[in-house]
GUNU-318963 format. One line per 2 residues: number of its first residue (from 1); their letters; for each residue x, z, y of C-alpha. Coordinates in Angstrom, 3 decimals. Layout:
<sites>
NUM) A) X Z Y; ...
</sites>
This chain:
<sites>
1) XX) 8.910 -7.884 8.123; 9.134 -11.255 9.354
3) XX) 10.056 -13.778 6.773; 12.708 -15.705 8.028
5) XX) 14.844 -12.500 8.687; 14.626 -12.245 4.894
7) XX) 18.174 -14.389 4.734; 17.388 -15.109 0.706
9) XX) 14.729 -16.902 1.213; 16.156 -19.088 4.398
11) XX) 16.032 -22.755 3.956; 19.248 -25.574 5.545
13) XX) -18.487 -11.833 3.058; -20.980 -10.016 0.923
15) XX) -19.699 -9.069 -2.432; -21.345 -7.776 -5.673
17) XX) -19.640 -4.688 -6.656; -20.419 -4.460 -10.300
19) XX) -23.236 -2.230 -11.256; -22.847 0.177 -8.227
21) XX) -23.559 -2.001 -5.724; -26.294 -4.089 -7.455
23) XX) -28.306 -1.590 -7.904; -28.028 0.140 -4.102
25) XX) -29.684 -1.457 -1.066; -27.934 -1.264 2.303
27) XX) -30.199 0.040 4.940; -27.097 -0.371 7.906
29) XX) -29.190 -3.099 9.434; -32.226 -2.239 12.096
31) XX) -34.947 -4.602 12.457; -33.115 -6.306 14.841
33) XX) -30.309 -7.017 12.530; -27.688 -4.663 14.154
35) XX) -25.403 -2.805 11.269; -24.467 0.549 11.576
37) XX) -21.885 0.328 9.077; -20.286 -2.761 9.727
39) XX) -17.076 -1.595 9.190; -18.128 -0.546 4.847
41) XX) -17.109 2.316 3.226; -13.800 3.499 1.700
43) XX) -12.363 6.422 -0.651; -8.942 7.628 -0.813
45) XX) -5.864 10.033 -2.222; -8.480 11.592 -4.728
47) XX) -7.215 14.610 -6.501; -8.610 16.285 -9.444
49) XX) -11.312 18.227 -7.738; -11.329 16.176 -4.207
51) XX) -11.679 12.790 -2.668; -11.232 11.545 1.053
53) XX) -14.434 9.544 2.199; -14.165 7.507 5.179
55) XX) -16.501 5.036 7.417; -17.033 4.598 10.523
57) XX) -20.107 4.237 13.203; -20.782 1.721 15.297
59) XX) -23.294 2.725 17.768; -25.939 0.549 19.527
61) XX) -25.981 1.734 22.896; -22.894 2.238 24.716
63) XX) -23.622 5.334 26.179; -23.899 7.269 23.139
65) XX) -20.871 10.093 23.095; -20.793 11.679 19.975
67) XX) -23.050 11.105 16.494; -24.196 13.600 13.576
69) XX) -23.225 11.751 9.786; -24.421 12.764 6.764
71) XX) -23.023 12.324 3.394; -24.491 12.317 0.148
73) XX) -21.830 11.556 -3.322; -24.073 11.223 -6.645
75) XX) -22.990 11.373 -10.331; -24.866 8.285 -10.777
77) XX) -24.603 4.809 -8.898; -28.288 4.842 -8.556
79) XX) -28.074 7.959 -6.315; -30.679 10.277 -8.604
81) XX) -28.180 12.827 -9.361; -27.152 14.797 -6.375
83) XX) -23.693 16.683 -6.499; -22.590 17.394 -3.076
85) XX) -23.972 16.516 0.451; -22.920 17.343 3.982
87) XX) -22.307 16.790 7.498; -19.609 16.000 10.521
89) XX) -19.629 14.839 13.832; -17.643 11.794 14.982
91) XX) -17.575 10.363 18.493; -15.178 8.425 21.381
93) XX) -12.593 10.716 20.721; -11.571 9.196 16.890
95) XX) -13.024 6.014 17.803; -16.395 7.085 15.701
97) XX) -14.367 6.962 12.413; -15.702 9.292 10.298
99) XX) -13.390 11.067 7.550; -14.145 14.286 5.318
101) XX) -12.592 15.942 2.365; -15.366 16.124 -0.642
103) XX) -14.213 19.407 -2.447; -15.634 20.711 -5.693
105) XX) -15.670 17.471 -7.820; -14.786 17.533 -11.195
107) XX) -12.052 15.875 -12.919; -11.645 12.261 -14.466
109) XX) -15.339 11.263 -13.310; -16.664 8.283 -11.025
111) XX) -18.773 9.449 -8.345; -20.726 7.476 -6.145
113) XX) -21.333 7.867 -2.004; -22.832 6.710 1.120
115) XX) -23.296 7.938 4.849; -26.271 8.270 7.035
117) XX) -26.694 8.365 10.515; -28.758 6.920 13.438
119) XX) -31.865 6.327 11.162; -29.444 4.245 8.868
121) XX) -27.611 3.898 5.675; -24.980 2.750 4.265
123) XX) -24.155 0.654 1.225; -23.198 2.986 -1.820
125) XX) -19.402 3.459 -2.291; -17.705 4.437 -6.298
127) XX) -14.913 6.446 -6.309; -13.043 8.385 -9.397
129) XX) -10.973 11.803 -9.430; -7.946 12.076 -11.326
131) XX) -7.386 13.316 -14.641; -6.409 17.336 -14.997
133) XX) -5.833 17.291 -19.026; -3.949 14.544 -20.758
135) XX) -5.918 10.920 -20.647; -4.624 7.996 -22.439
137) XX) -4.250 5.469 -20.155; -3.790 4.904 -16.650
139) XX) -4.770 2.342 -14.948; -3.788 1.148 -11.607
141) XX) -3.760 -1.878 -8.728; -0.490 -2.518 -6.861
143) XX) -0.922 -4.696 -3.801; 0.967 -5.354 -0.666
145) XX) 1.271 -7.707 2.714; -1.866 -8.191 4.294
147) XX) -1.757 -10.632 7.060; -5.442 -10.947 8.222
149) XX) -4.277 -14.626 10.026; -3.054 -16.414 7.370
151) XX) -5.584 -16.163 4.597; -8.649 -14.957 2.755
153) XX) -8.681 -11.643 1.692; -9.184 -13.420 -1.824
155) XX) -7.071 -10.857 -3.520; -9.010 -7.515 -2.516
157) XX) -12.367 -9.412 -4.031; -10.295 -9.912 -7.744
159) XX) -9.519 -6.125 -7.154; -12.965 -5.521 -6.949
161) XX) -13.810 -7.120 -9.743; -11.789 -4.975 -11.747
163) XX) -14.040 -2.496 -13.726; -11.584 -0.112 -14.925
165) XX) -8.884 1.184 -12.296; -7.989 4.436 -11.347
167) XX) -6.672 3.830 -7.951; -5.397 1.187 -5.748
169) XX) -1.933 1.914 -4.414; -1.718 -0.280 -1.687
171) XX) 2.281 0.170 -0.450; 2.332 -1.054 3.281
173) XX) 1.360 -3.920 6.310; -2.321 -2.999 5.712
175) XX) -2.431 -4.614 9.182; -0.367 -7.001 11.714
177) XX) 0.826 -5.953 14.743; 0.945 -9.810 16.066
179) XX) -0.425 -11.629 19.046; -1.929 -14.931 17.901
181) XX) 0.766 -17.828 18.070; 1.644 -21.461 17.218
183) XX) 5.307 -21.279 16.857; 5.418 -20.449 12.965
185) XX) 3.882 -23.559 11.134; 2.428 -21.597 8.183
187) XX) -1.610 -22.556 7.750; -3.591 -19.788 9.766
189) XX) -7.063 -19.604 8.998; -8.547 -17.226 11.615
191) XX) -7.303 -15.635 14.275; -6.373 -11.417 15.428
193) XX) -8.300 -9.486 17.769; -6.791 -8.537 19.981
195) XX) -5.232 -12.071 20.778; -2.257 -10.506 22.190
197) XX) 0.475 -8.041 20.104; -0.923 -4.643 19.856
199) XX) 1.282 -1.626 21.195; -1.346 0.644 23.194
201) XX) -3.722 3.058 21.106; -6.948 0.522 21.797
203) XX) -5.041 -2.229 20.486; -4.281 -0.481 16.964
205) XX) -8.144 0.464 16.723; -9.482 -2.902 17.554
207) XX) -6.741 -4.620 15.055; -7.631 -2.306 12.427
209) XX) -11.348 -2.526 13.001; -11.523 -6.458 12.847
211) XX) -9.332 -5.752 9.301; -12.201 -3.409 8.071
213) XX) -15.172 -5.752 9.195; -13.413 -8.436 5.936
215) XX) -16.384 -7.881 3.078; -13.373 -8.893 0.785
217) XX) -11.056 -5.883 1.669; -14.808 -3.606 2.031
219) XX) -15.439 -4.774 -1.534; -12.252 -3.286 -2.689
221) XX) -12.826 0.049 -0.991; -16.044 0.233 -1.812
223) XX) -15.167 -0.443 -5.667; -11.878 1.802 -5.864
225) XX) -10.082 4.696 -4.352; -7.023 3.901 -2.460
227) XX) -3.886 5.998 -2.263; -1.642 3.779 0.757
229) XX) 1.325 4.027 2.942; 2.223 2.033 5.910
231) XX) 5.222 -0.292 6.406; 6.512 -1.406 9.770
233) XX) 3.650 -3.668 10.672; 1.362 -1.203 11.265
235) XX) 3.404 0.025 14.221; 6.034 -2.702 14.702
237) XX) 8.162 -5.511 13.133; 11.716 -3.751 11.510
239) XX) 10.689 -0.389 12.767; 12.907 2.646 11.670
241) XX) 12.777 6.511 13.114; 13.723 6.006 16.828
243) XX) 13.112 2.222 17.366; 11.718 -1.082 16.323
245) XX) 13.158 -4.973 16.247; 9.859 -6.224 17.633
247) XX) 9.491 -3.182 20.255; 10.292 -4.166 23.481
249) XX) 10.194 -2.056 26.624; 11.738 -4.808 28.990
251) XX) 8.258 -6.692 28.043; 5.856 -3.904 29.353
253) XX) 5.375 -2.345 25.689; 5.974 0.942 26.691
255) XX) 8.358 3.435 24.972; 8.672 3.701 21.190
257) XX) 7.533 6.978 21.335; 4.229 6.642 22.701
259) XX) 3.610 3.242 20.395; 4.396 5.147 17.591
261) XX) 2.508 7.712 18.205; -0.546 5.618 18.941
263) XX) 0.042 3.829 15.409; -0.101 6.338 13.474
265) XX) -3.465 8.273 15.308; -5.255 4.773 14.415
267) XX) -3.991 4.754 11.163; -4.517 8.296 10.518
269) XX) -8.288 7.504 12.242; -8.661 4.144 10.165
271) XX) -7.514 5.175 6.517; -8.925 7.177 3.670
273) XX) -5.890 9.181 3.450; -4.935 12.486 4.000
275) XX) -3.487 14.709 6.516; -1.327 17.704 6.200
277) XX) -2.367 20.418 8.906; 0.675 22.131 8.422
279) XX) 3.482 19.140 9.156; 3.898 17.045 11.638
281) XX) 0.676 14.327 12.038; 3.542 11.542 11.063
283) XX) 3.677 13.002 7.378; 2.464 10.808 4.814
285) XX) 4.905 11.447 1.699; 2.845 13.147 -0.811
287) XX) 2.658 13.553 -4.898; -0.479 12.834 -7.149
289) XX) -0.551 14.431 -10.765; -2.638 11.627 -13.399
291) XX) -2.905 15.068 -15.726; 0.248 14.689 -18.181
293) XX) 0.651 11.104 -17.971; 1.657 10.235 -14.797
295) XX) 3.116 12.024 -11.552; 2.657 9.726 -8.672
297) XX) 5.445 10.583 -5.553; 4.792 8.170 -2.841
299) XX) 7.424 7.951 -0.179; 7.765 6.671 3.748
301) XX) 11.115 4.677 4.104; 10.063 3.453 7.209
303) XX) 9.246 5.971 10.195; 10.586 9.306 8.592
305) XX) 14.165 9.346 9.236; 15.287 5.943 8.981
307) XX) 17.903 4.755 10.718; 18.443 1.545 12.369
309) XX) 19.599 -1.345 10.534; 22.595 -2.798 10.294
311) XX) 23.845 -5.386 11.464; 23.431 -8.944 8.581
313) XX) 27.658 -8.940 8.714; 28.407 -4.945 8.511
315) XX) 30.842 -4.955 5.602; 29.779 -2.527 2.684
317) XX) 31.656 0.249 3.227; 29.993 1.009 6.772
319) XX) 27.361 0.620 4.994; 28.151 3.681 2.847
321) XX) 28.253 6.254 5.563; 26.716 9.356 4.641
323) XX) 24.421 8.947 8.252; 23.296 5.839 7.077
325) XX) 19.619 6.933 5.818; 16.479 5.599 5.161
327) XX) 14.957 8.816 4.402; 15.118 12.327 5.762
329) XX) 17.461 14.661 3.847; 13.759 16.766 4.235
331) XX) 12.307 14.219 2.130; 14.975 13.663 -0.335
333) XX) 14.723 16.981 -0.951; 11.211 17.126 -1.823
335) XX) 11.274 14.108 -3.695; 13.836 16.027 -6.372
337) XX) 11.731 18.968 -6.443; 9.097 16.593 -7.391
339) XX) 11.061 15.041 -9.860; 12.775 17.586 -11.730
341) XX) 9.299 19.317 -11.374; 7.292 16.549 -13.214
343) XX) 10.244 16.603 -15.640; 9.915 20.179 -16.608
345) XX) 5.884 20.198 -16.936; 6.929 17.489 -19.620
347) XX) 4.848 14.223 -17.801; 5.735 11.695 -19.355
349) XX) 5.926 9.064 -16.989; 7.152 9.465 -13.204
351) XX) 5.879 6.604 -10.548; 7.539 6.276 -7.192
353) XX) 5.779 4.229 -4.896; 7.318 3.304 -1.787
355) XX) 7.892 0.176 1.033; 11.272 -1.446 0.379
357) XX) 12.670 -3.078 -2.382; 14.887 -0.614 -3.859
359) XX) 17.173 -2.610 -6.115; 19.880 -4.691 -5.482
361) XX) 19.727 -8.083 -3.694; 23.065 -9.496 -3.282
363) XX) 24.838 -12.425 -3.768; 28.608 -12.925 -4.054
365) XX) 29.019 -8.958 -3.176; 26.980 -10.389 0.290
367) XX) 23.787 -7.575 1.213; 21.121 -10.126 2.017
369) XX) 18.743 -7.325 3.270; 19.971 -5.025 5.554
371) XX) 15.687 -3.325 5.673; 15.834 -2.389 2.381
373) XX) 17.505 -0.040 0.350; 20.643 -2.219 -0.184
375) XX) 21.125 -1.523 3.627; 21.301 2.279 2.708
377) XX) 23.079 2.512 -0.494; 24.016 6.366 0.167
379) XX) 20.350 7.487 0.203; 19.995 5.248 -3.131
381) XX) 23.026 6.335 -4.524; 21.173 9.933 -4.026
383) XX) 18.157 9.153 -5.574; 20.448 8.063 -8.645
385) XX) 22.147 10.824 -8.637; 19.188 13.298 -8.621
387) XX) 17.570 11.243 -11.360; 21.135 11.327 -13.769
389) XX) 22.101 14.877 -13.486; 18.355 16.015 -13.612
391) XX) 18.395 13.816 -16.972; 15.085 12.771 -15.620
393) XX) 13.636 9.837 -17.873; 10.510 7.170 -17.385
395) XX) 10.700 6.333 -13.514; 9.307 3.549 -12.158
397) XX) 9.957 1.910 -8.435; 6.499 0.689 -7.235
399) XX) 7.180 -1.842 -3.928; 5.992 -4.108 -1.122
401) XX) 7.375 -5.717 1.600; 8.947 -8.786 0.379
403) XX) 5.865 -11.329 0.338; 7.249 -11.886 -3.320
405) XX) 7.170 -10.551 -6.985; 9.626 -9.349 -8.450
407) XX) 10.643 -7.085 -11.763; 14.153 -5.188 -12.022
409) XX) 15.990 -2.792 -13.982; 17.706 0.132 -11.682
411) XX) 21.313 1.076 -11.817; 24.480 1.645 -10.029
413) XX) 25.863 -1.370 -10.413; 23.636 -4.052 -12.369
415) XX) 27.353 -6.398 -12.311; 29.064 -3.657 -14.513
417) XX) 29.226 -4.642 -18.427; 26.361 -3.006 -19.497
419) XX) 25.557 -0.868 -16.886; 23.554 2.365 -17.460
421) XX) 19.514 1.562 -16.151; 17.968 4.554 -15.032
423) XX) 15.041 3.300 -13.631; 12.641 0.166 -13.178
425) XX) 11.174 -1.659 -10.290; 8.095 -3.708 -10.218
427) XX) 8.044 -5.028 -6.773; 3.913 -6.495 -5.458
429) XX) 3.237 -9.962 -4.285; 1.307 -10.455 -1.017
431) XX) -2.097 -10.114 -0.303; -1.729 -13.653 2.103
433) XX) 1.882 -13.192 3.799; 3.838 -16.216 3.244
435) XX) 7.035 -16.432 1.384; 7.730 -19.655 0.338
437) XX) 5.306 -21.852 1.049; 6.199 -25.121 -1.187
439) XX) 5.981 -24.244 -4.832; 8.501 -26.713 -5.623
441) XX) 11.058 -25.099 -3.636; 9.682 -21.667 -4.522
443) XX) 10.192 -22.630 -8.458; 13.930 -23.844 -7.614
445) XX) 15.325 -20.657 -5.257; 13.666 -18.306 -8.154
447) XX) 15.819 -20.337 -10.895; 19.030 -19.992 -8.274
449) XX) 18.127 -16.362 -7.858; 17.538 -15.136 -11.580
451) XX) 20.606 -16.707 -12.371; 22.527 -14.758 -10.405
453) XX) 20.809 -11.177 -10.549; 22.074 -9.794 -14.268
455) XX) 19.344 -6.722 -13.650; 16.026 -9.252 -12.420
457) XX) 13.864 -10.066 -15.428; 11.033 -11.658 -12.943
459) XX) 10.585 -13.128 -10.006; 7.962 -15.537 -7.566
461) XX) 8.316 -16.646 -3.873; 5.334 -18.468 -3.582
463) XX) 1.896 -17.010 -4.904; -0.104 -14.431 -3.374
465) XX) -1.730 -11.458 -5.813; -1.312 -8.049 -7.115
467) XX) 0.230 -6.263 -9.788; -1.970 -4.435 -12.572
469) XX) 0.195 -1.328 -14.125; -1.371 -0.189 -17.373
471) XX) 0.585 3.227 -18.540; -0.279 5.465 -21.727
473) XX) 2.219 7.626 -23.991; 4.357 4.931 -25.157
475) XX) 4.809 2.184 -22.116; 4.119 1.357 -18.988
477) XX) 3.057 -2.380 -18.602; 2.997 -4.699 -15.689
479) XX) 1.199 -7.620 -15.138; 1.397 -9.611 -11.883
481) XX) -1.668 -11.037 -11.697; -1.933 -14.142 -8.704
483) XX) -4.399 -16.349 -7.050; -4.531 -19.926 -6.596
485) XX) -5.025 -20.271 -3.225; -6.144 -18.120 0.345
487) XX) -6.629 -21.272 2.458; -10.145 -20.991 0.544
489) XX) -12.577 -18.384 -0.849; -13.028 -20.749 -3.900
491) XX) -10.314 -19.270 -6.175; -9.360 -18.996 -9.398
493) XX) -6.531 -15.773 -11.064; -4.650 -16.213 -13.544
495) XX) -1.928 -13.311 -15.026; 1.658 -15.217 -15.072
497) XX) 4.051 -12.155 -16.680; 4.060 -9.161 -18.311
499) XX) 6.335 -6.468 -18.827; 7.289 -3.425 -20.354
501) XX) 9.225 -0.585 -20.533; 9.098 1.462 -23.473
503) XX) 9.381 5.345 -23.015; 12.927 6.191 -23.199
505) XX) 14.241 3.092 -22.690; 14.920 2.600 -18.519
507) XX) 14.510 -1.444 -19.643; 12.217 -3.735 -18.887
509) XX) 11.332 -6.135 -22.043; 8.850 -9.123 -21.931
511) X) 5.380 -8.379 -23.327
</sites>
């Protein structure tokens, strides 16, 4: 989303992985320097006996068609220990992306991979399965907002760097669907390729191939398995179901349809996640089980039936109208099943990670949002109601979006006297998206804002970072973790809250 629709906050290259990749050579390079692999190695949605690899080719010669890849994953970073090996074929017609399903893995353990192909190699990726039993911690990343132009990738190298971590959740705008321009006065560092806004099926590859050639965002794939989901940008600004705010046939974009459609094959093409034979190639809700600790349900609010948005002055009971959605009534569906499933298998903790900040953001009974969920409060209202009269307990609200952190307690009405919480929300900071740009400023409109959200227990417009969630038996703690700058690749982090909710309680507390 572009920031100053966000009314709230209007004003008047190589990296050393840890031990995996220290101790693996990368043979992508021919003797005349050309790499193979230049677009690094990733891992994704990993299940307890499975793990998406992904990479992709980049041939020499032009004329080559099609190319045979082998893979190799090891129980060992030094690649001694063979477990399971194999080959595909990728060519023009996936844009030589290469992406298999390694089956037969056993739970809770890192593994280690790398491709081969055209008489080269690739550096050695780490990945990890999940739990099936009952492990005692969790731990994951939470990150968000990654506009390519306006930064280092400064966070994805602290990711890296982390030596413990499950999974990366990475909850939308992966990518940019932007041309290269001067009016917005925000620093840019570099610049998009293409240089104009992408809407054709070329456009999407080359965007998200000049993403994956960053050794910042490689590190982090190449360090940790990713479970993502996209947000508008990686089709178009403010996109819903049928539409999008920065689609624009009168400009020669073409229909929605077909832009869609040609979004979601590159994404699909470009990301370690999953497909689902049986649905429709658009499908990317899905569930992941951390044994009996956590049950992960990640959600699309953005192109599986959403509505458009309304209008900034639609009064709030339009807003209420039952055909006023931001999900399918397909997907609400499933996502009770999951919950009141999860509930009865007794996990104790249930994580819903999704694009839009779900609580509320208003100000003197004003929406100041219309994207997110306060735009649809029937289809939150539902969500409410499936979690009270399922008497399902320890949810969690895991966001992006907003360029911003922010930490809320979840209920009907958070202006009641004492309201009832029945959830929390931990919402992720950007990767580089601006929000507010001046700290000074940023510092004051926070004040302004915590004073008048009861519910908010923490919030920043200004820093760029990620969250860390830490969850066992007894809590689940977040920590949003931030960066000094992305104007350089000399950085420092530093953590600057924590939270917690304790099991049972549907509060957030400070640490």
């Amino acid at each position: 989303m572009k920031l100053n629709r966000r009314t709230f906050l209007a004003s008047g290259a190589g990296l050393a992985l840890g031990s995996c990749a220290s101790k693996s050579r990368n043979h992508s390079q021919n003797s005349a320097g050309f790499n193979t692999f230049q677009h690094g190695v990733a891992s994704g949605d990993p299940l307890s006996d499975r793990v998406i690899l992904w990479t992709r080719i980049t041939p020499e010669r032009a004329d080559i068609q099609n190319v045979e890849v082998s893979w190799h994953v090891y129980a060992d970073a030094q690649g001694r220990r063979l477990v399971k090996q194999g080959k595909v074929v990728t060519g023009t017609a996936r844009d030589f992306t290469v992406k298999l399903d390694a089956r037969g893995l056993r739970p809770g353990q890192d593994y280690y991979y790398r491709f081969s192909a055209l008489g080269h190699s690739s550096g050695m990726g780490r990945t990890r399965t999940l739990s099936d039993s009952s492990p005692d911690e969790l731990n994951l990343a939470v990150l968000s907002c990654a506009n390519y132009i306006y930064g280092h990738f400064n966070v994805y190298e602290a990711v890296a760097k982390i030596e413990d971590l499950d999974a990366v959740l990475f909850l939308g705008d992966y990518l940019y669907e932007y041309a290269n321009s001067p009016a917005n006065k925000t620093p840019k560092i570099r610049k998009h390729l293409p240089d104009h806004e992408i809407t054709v099926l070329g456009d999407y590859r080359q965007r998200h191939a000049q993403y994956k050639t960053d050794t910042q965002l490689q590190a982090a794939h190449a360090r940790h398995p990713f479970i993502t989901v996209w947000d508008d940008h990686e089709s178009a600004n403010n996109s819903w179901e049928t539409g999008a705010q920065n689609h624009n046939p009168e400009l020669d974009e073409g229909t929605w349809i077909a832009r869609k459609r040609a979004a979601i094959r590159a994404y699909f093409e470009w990301m370690p996640i999953r497909a689902f034979p049986e649905e429709p190639a658009s499908r990317i809700y899905r569930s992941f089980a951390f044994g009996d600790l956590v049950d992960l349900m990640m959600l699309d609010t953005r192109l599986e039936g959403r509505k458009q948005q309304a209008p900034a002055d639609t009064n709030n009971e339009t807003l209420k109208e039952p055909s006023r959605r931001i999900i399918s009534d397909q997907q609400s569906n499933w996502l009770e099943d999951q919950l009141v499933a999860s509930q009865q298998r007794n996990t104790r903790w249930r994580l819903i990670g999704q694009q839009v900040m779900f609580g509320q953001l208003i100000v003197d009974n004003k929406v100041l949002n219309m994207d997110q969920w306060d735009g649809y409060p029937g289809s939150r209202t539902k969500v409410l109601n499936m979690i009270e009269k399922n008497h399902i307990d320890n949810v969690a609200i895991l966001t992006g979006d907003i360029h911003s952190s922010w930490a809320m307690d979840i209920s009907r009405n958070p202006f009641a006297d004492n309201p009832k919480s029945l959830a929390v929300e931990f919402v992720s900071p950007s990767v580089t998206s601006p929000a507010v740009t001046d700290p000074v400023e940023a510092k004051e409109r926070a004040e302004g804002i915590m004073q008048a959200l009861p519910h908010l227990h923490f919030v920043d417009l200004n820093l760029h970072g990620y969250i860390s969630i830490s969850v066992n038996r007894a809590r689940i703690k977040s920590s949003w973790n931030f960066v000094d700058t992305v104007l350089s690749k000399n950085y420092k982090e530093h953590t600057a809250a924590t939270l917690i909710c304790d099991s049972g309680s549907a509060r957030l507390r400070q640490a």
